[in-house]
N, C-alpha and C positions, 0 to 999 in steps of 0.2 A: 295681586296688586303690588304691585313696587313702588316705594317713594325712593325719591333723593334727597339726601338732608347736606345741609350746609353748614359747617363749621363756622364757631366765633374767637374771639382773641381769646388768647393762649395756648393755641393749638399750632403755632406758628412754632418751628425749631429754628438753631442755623443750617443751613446749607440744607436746608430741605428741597427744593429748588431745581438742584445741582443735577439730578438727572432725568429731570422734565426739560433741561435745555439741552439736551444730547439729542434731543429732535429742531427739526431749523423750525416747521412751522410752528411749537412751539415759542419757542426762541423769538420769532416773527410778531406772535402776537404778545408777548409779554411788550418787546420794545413800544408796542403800538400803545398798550395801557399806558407803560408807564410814561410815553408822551404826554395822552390824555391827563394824567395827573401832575404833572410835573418831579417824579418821584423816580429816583433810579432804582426799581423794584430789579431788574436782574443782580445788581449787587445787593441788595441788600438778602435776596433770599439764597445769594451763595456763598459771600465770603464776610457780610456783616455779622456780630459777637450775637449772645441773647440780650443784650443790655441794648445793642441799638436798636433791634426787633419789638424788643418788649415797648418802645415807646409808640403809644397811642398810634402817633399819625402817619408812623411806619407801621405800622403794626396791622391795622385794618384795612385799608389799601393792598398790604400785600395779600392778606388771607383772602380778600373779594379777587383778587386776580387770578390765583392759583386754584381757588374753587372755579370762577367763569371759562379761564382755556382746560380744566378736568371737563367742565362740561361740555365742552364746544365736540372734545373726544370721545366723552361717553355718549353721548346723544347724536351722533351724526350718522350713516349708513339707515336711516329707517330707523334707530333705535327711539327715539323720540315718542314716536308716535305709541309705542310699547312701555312705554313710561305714565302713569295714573296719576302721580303727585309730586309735591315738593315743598320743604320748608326750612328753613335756615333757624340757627341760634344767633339770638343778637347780632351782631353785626351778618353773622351769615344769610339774614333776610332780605338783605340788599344782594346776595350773589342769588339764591329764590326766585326775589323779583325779576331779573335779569331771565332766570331760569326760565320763566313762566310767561315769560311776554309782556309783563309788567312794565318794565322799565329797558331800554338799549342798552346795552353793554359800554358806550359810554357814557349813558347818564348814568349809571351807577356805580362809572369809576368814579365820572366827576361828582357825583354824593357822596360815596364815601369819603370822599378825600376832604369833603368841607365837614362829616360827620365824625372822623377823626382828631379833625382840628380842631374843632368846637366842643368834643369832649376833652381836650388834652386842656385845653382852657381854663375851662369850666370847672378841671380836677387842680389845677392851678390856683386858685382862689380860696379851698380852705383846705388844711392836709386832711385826709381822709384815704380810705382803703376798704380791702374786702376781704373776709375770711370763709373758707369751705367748713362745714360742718357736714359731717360724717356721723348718721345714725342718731340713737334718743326718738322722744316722741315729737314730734312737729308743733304741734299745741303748745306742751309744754317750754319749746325754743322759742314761738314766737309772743310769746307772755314774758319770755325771760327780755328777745331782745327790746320788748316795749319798755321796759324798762331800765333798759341800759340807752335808747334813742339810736337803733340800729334799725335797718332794714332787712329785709328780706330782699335781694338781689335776683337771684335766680331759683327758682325750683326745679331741677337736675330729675328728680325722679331718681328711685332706688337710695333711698335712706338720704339724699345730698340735698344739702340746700348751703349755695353760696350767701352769707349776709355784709352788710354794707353799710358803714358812718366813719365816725370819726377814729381816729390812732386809739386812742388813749381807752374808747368806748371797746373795740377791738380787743386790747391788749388785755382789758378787764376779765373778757369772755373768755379769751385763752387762758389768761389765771387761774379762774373758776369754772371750768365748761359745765355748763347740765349732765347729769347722768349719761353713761352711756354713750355719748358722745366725742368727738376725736374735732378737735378744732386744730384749720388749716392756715395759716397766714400766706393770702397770695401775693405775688411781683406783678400788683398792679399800679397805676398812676392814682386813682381815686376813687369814690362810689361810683362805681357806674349804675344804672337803672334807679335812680333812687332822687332823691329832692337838690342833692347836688347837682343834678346835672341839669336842672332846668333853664340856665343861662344856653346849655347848647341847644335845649327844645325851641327859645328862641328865634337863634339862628339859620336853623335845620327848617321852622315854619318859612321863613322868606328865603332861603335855598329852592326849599321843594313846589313852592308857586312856578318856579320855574319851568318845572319840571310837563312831561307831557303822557302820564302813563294810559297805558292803556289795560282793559278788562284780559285776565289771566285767561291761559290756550292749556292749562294744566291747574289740576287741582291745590290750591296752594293754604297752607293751614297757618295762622297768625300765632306769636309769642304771647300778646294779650290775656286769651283764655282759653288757644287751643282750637276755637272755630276756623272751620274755611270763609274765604274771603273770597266773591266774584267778582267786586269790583275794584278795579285797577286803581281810582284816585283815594276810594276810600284805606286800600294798603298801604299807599304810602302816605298818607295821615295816620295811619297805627304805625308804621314806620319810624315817624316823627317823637311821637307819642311815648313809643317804649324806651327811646334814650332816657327816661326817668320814671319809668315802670320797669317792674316785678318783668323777667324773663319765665313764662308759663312751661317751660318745655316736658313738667311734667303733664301737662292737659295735651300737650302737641303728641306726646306719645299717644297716647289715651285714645287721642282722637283716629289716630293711624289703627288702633286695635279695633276701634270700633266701624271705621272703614274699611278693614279687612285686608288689611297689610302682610303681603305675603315674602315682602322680600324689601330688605334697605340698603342702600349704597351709599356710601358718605364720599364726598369729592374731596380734594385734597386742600388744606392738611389735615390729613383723615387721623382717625383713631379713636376721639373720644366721645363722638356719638354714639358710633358704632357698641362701644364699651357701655355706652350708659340705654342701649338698647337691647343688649343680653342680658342685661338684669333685669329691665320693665317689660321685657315683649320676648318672654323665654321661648328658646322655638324657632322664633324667623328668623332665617336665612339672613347673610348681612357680607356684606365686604366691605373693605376701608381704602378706599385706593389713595394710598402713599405717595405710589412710584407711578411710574408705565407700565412696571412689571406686572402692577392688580388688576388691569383697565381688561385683561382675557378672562378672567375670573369675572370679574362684575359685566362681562359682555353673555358668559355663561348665565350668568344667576336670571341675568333678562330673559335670555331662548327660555331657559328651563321654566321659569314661571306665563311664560306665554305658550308652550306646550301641553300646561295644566286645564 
């Protein structure tokens, strides 16, 4: 069984980009996105700094675009139908849905670009941030952050748990980490998944009325708590929903091992799923496609698990 997982903000480099447009039909369809959103995504994913990437509403937009044309290339000749699943991190549940039949490739340019914005907002209203925490016991961090008024942001799986509040609550944590533990200060705009951002869950509610999904044509596993999702309105209401929840992606593995996942491919900009899938799911098969250069590799790992 193969899934495809979909990368979230911070996976974005500079000029990552730069040799996914040495193909025209590439090239072709990014201009097309970035029509759709009004964002000039081929500059930005080739000759813009980390500092202008890192901002929010550049930032997710572009990681939805470069995962959506990875998929248009990895899944086309037949390969589709040799594909069992799919599921995105945070923002990458929007490239998923896309993946899955869920949602058009332009409504989930034009979502994320209003989900972007509405989170860049939202982190604008009071300073706040997120920290990686590396290793320690999980109990014991989340008893600490209760009483510092932190969150739990993401659960990563493999000893990580991103947490999420205020500066100063953060800065605390890094002071004094719990045992054990290796505290990460990330370059991000503000909490994301957490009580700050419910000005954008808002917004993202009368965005997604809009919106016209349809019931998934592949297996597609939610950030929530790791279950599958059959139906199409109800994901993007958990869609909505997770811009200020807890990112599960330890349960999203979980659920892949216990679906019997034989093989993972991460769309681009690949890397750190892949990475946080060698340490939960020791064993499977995995490619990260970067470039175009990965895309005969993860074209292999598909024959070879459909030969099995």
């Amino acid at each position: 069984m193969i899934v495809v997982v979909c990368p979230g903000q911070g996976s974005q480099t500079p000029g990552f980009l730069e040799p996914w447009l040495r193909n025209p039909t590439f090239a072709a369809g990014l201009d097309e996105i970035s029509a759709a959103c009004g964002i000039d995504l081929m500059r930005h994913g080739t000759v813009s700094d980390a500092d202008t990437i890192r901002d929010t509403r550049i930032a997710q937009p572009l990681i939805v675009a470069a995962g959506l044309l990875t998929l248009n290339a990895l899944l086309a000749d037949g390969r589709r139908e040799r594909i069992t699943g799919i599921a995105g991190h945070s923002v990458g549940e929007i490239t998923a849905a896309a993946g899955a039949g869920i949602l058009s490739a332009v409504d989930a340019v034009r979502f994320v670009r209003e989900r972007g914005t509405a989170m860049a907002e939202a982190a604008a209203l009071e300073p706040s941030g997120m920290s990686a925490v590396l290793g320690g016991d999980e109990t014991e961090l989340l008893a600490r952050l209760d009483e510092l008024d932190l969150a739990p942001a993401n659960f990563n799986g493999g000893g990580q748990i991103v947490v999420a509040g205020s500066l100063a609550a953060l800065a605390a944590l890094g002071k004094n980490p719990n045992p054990r533990t290796r505290v990460i200060p990330l370059q991000v705009a503000g909490a994301f998944h957490t009580r700050y951002m419910h000005p954008a869950v808002k917004h993202l509610t009368r965005v997604s009325a809009l919106l016209a999904p349809a019931d998934p044509t592949l297996s597609i596993w939610t950030n929530r708590d790791g279950s599958a999702v059959s139906n199409g309105v109800r994901f993007v209401e958990l869609l909505v929903d997770q811009v200020s929840s807890p990112v599960r992606w330890d349960m999203c593995m979980r659920s892949f091992a216990d679906a019997g996942v034989t093989g993972i491919i991460e769309v681009a900009p690949a890397g750190a799923l892949v990475g946080l899938a060698k340490r939960a799911l020791k064993g499977v098969p995995s490619v990260a496609i970067r470039t175009p250069d990965d895309l005969p590799a993860a074209f292999d790992l598909i024959d070879q698990q459909n030969l099995v």
